[in-house]
C-alpha positions in Angstrom: 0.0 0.0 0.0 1.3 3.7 -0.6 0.9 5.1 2.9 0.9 8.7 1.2 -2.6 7.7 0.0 -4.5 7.1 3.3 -4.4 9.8 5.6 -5.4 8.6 9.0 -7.3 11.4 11.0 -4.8 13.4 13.1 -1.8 13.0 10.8 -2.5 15.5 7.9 -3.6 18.3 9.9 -2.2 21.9 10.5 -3.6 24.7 12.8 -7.6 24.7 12.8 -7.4 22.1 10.2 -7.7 18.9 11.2 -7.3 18.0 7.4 -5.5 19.6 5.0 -5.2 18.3 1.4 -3.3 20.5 -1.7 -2.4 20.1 -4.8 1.6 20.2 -3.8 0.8 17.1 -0.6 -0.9 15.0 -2.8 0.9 15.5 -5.7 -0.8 16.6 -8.1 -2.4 19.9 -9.6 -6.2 20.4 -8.7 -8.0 18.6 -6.3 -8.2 19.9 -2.5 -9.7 19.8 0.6 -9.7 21.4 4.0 -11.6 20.2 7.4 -11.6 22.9 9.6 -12.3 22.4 13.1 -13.8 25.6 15.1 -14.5 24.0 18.6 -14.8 27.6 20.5 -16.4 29.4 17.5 -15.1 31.7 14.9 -13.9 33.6 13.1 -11.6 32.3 10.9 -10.3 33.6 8.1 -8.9 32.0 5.1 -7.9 32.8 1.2 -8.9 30.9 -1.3 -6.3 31.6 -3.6 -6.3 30.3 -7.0 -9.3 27.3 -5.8 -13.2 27.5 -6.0 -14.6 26.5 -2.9 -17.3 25.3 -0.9 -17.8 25.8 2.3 -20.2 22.3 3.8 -20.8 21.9 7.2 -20.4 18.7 8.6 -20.9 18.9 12.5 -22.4 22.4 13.6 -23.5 25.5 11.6 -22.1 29.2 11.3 -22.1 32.6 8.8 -19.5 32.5 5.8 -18.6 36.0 4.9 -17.1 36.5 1.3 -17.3 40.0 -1.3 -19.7 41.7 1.0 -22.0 39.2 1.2 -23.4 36.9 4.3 -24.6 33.5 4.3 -26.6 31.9 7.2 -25.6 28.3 7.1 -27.8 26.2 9.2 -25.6 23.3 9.2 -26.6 20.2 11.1 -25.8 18.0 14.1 -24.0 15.6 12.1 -23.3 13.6 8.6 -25.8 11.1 9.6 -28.5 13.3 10.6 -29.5 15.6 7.8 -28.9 16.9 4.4 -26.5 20.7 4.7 -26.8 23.5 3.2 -23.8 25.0 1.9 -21.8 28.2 0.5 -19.9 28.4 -3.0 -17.4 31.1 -2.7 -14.8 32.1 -5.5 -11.0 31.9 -6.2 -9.0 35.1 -4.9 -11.2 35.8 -1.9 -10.8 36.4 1.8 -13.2 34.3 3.6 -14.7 34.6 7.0 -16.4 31.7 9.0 -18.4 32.3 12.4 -19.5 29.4 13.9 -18.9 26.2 16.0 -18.2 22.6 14.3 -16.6 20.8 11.8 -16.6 22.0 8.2 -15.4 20.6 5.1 -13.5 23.0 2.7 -13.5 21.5 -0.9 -11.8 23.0 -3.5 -10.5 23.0 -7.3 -7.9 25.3 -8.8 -9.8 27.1 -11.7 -9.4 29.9 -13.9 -12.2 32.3 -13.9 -13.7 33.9 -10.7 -17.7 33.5 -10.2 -20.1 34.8 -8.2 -20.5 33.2 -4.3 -23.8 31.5 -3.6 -25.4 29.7 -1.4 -27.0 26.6 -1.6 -30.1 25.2 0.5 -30.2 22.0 1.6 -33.7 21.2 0.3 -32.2 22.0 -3.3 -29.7 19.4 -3.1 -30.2 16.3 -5.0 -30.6 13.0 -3.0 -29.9 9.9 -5.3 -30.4 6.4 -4.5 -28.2 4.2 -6.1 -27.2 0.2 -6.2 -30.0 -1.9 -5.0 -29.3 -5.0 -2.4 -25.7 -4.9 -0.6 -25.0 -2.5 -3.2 -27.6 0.6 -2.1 -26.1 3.6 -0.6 -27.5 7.3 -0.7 -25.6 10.0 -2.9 -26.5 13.9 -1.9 -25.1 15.2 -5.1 -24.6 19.4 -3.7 -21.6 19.9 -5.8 -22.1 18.0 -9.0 -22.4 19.5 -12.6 -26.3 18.3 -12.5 -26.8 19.3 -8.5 -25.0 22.6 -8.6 -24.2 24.1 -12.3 -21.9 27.1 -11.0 -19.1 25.8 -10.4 -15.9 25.7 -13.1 -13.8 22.5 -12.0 -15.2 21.5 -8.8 -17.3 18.1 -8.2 -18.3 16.9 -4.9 -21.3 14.8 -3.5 -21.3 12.8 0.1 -22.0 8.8 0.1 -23.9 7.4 2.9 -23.6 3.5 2.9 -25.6 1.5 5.1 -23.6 -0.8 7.8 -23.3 -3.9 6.0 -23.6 -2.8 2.4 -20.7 -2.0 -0.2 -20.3 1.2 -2.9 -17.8 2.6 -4.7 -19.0 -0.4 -6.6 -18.5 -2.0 -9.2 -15.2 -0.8 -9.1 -13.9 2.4 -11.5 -11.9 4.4 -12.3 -11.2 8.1 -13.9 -7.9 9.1 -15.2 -7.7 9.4 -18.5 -9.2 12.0 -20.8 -11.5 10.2 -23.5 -15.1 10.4 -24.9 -16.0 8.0 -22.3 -14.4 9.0 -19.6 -13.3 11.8 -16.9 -9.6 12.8 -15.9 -10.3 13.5 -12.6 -8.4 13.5 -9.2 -10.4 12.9 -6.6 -10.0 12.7 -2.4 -12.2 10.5 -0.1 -12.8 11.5 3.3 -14.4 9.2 5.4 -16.7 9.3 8.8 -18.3 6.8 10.2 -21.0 6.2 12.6 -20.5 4.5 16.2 -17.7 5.5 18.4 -15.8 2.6 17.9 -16.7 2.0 13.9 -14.8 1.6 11.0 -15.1 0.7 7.1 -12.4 0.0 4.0 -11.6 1.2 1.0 -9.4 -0.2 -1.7 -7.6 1.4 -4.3 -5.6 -1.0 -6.9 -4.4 -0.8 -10.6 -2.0 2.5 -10.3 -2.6 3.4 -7.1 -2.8 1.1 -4.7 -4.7 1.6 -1.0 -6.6 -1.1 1.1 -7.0 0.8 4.6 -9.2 0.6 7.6 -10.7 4.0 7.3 -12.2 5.9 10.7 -13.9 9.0 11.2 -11.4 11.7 10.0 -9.1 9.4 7.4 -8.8 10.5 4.3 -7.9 8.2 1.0 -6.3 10.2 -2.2 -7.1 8.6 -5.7 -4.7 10.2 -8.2 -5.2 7.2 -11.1 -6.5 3.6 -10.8 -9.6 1.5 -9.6 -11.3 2.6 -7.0 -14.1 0.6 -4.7 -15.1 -0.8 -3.0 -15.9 1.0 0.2 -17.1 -1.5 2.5 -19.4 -0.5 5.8 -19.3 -2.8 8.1 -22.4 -4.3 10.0 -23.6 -1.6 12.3 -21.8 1.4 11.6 -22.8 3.5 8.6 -20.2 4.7 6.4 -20.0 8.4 4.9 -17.4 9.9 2.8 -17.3 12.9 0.9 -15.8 13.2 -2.4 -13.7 16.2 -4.0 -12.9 15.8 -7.2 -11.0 18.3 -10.1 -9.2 17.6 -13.0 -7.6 19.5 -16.2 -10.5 19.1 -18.9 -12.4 22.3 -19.8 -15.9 20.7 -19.6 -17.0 19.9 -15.6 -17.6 16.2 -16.0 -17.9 13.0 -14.0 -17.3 10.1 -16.4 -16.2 7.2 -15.5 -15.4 3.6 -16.2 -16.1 0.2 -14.9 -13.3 -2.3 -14.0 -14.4 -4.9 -17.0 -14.1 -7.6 -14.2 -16.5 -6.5 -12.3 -19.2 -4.7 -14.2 -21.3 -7.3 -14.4 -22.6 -7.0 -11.1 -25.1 -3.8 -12.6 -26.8 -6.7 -14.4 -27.4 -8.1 -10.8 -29.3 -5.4 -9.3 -32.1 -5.6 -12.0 -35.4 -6.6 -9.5 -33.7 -6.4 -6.5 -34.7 -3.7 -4.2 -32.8 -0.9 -2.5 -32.2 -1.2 0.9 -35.2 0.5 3.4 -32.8 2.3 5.3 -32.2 4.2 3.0 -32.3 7.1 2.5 -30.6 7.3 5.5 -30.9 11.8 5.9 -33.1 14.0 4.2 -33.2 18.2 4.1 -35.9 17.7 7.2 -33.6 15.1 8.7 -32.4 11.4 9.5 -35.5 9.2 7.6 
């Protein structure tokens, strides 16, 4: 395994940031992603440089303050109990946060510099996807279809039930074709229970099979990715960030030929009932 591809929480971290993830750590030349951590409440203040951004709360809620403008973020008490709003703010900004909690800074490095906005949570597209073992929930805020405003930057949080598998079948995006994205792209993982856990494997160029906790993070410059694997009675989330050099915003991807198959598999089966496991109102 390349140990510069799992991150386990605490070890990647600098000041308020319990995460940090750039371009020059990872080694390569878009994707990134920030946790910061405000356990006392704000402000904090931040650039953002040459990256889009969006500001997601994870744990807690708070004001993001970007260009003269001010955006109320409700939040929520955790990953596993609602659908966030957000706040899309621009490259070459000074931002402010007020607040208390845990928030996920996603960015891509982009060229042109576009308006901030903020995004409600009951606007954000919740997807069901799979069906049996294979079900899990996709909240798709940051995606070209979810949230048209960005330039480069694609995100969406996975919620897998305990027991079931996604990520899968397993895929990949790294080269530039009709049929597929180039794409970087970061995993950062929480899961429920105190004592819980999940895995995620990475093989075929980059290669990652990790125990993941709440606060780990798993970087996919090239390869097959999936599955991640929730284990019985802990729920897994992750968010992913992903960027990449094409000039059209695009998430293609393509299917390990060994294991597409299973698609075929799901036809009459049913998705799980947990899911979905949040809604904008809250936990279903």
């Amino acid at each position: 395994m390349n140990e510069k591809l799992h991150l386990p929480a605490g070890t990647a971290g600098e000041g308020a940031y319990g995460l940090v993830v750039t371009p020059d750590s990872a080694g390569w030349a878009h994707s990134a992603l920030r946790i910061l951590e405000l356990p006392e409440g704000g402000p904090h203040e931040f650039e953002t440089g040459g990256f889009e951004t969006i500001v997601l709360p994870l744990t807690g809620s708070c004001t993001v303050e970007c260009d003269g403008e001010r955006f109320v973020l409700q939040g929520r008490d955790g990953v596993f109990s609602r659908v966030s709003d957000f706040a899309y703010v621009p490259r070459d900004a000074l931002i402010t946060v007020r607040g208390r909690g845990r928030f996920a800074l996603a960015g891509a490095r982009c060229e042109g510099r576009r308006e901030p906005r903020y995004g409600p949570a009951n606007e954000v597209p919740v997807e069901l996807r799979g069906a049996g073992p294979a079900s899990r929930q996709v909240n798709n805020f940051g995606t070209p279809g979810g949230f048209p405003f960005a330039e480069k930057l694609i995100a969406c949080e996975v919620l897998t039930p305990g027991g079931c598998w996604s990520s899968f079948p397993p895929h990949k995006h790294d080269e530039d074709r009709p049929e597929e994205s180039m794409l970087e792209e970061i995993y950062y993982f929480e899961v429920a229970g105190e004592s819980g856990m999940g895995y995620q494997r990475v093989y075929g160029g980059s290669e990652v099979l990790a125990e993941v906790r709440t606060g780990d993070a798993v970087l996919v410059p090239s390869g097959w990715h999936g599955p991640s694997m929730a284990v019985p009675g802990h729920d897994l989330y992750y968010l992913n960030v992903m960027a990449g050099p094409s000039p059209e915003r695009a998430w293609r991807i393509c299917d390990d030929p060994a294991h597409a198959w299973i698609r075929d598999t799901w036809n009459g089966l049913p998705v799980d009932p947990r899911l979905p496991l949040t809604s904008a109102e809250g936990r279903s």
